[in-house]
C-alpha positions in Angstrom: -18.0 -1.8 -1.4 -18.6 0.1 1.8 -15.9 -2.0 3.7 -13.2 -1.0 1.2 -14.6 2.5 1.1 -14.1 3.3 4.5 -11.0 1.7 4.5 -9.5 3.9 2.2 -11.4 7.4 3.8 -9.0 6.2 7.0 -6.2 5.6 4.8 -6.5 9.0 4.0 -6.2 10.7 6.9 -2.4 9.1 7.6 0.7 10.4 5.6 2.3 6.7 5.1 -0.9 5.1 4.4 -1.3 8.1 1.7 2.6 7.5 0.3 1.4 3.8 0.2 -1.8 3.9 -1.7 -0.1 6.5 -4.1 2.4 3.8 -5.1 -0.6 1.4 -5.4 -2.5 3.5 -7.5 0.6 3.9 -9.8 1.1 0.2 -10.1 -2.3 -0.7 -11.0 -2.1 2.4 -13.3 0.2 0.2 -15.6 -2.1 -3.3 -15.2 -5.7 -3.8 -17.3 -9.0 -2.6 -16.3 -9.8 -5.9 -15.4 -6.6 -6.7 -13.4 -7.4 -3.7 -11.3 -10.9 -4.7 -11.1 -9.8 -8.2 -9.6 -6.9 -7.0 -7.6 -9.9 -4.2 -5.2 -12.6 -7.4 -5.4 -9.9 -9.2 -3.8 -9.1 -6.4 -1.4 -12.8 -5.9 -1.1 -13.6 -9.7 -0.5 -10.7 -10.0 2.6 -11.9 -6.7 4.3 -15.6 -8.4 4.1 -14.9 -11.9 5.0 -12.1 -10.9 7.7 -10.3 -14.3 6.5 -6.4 -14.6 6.5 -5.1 -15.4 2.7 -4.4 -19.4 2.6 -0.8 -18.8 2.8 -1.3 -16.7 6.2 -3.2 -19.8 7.4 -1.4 -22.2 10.3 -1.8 -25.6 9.5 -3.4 -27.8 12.0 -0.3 -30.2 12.3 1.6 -27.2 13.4 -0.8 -25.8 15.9 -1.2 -29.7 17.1 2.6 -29.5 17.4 2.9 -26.3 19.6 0.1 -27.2 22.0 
């Protein structure tokens, strides 16, 4: 995962970003191996594929709309 690995060397470097991830890494602290596994191949795949979840997604009637 070299996307996600770089992503979280840069995290690093910033104090929110490191309050933030700490607070991550406690809540996946409490979930299964295999949540957490799913939960960083989902990170991992969004990083890769530079896609916008679904939810993030404009529908084309709307953008139709607003043109």
């Amino acid at each position: 995962m070299p996307h996600l690995a770089g992503l979280l060397e840069e995290l690093e470097r910033s104090e929110p970003a490191r309050a933030a991830l700490s607070i991550l890494e406690k809540s996946l602290a409490r979930r299964s191996v295999e949540e957490q596994s799913a939960f960083w191949r989902a990170v991992n795949l969004y990083y890769v594929s530079r896609k916008a979840p679904p939810e993030a997604i404009i529908p084309a009637a709307v953008v139709a709309a607003l043109g």
